[in-house]
N, C-alpha and C positions, 0 to 999 in steps of 0.2 A: 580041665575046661575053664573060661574064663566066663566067670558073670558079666553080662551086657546089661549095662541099665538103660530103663526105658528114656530115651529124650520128654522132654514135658512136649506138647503138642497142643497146640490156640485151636482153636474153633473161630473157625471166620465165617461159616455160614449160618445158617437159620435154618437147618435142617434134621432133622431127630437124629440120634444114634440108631444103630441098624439093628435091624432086630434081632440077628443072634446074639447081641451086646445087651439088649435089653432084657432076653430073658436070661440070658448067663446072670447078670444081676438079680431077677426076681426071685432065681435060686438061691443066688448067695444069702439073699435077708432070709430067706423060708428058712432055709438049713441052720442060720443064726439062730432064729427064732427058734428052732427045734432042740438046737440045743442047750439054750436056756432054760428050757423047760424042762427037759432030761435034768438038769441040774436043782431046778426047782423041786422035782419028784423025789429026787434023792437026797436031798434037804430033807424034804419034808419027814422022809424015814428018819433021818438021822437024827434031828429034833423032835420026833414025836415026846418021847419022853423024858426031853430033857427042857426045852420052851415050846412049849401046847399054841401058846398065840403065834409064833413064829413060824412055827411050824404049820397053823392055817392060813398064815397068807401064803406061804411057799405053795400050800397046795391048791389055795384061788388061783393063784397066778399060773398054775402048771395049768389048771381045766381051763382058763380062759384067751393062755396064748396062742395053741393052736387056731381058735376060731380070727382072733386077730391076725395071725401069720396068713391064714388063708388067704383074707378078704386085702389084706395088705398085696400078696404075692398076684390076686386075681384084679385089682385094681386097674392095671391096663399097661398104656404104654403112657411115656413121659408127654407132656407138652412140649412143644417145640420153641427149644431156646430161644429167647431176644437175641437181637441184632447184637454185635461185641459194643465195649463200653466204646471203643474208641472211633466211634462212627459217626461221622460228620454231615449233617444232612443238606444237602444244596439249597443255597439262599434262597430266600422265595424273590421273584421279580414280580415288581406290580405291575396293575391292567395297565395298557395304554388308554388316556383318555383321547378325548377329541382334539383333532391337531389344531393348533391355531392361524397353522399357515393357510389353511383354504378357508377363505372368506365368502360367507355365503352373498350368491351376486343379487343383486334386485330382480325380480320375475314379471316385469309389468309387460313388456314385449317380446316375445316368443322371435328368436331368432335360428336359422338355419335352414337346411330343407324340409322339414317337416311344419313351417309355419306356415297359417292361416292368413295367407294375401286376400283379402275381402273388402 
C-alpha cells in the first residue's frame, strides 16, 4: 500500500472546526498529559533513592497534572478563528455632502397652484 500524504489545506472562513475535530483533539492533549505523568510516577520510583529532591518534583508534578489535564481537556471549544491574513477590506466611501448644484431660490413669493392670490 502506498502512503498518501495529507495536502496542507487554508482556512478561508471564520468558522470553528467541527466538533468531532475538536474533541478528537481534546483527547489527544488529556492522553499526552496522562502520560507524562505515568512517566513522572515512575521517575519518581526510580529516583526515590537515588535524588530525594528530584524525585519530589517528579511526584508534584504527577499529583498536579491530572487536575491541569482535566480543566485543560474540559475548557471548551476554540474561538473562532480571524478572518485569513490575506484579506482585503472594501475602501470605505465618504458621506455625500450637500450638492452645490441646487441653489437655494429666494422665498419671498409663493408661486404655483397652491398660492395665496389675495
Amino acid at each position: 500500500m502506498r502512503k498518501q500524504r495529507e495536502a496542507e489545506v487554508f482556512r478561508i472562513t471564520g468558522a470553528r472546526q467541527g466538533l468531532a475535530d475538536d474533541v478528537r483533539g481534546r483527547q489527544r492533549r488529556y492522553v499526552i498529559s496522562m502520560l507524562i505523568r505515568t512517566l513522572s510516577v515512575l521517575l519518581t520510583v526510580v529516583l526515590w533513592n537515588v535524588q530525594r529532591p528530584l524525585a519530589i518534583v517528579t511526584l508534584v508534578v504527577g499529583a498536579l497534572l491530572p487536575y491541569v489535564a482535566v480543566v485543560i481537556a474540559n475548557a471548551g471549544r476554540e474561538r473562532p478563528p480571524s478572518l485569513p491574513s490575506s484579506f482585503v477590506p472594501a475602501p470605505v466611501r465618504p458621506a455625500l455632502g450637500p450638492s452645490e448644484a441646487v441653489a437655494e431660490a429666494p422665498r419671498d413669493k409663493p408661486d404655483g397652484p397652491l398660492a395665496d392670490h389675495s
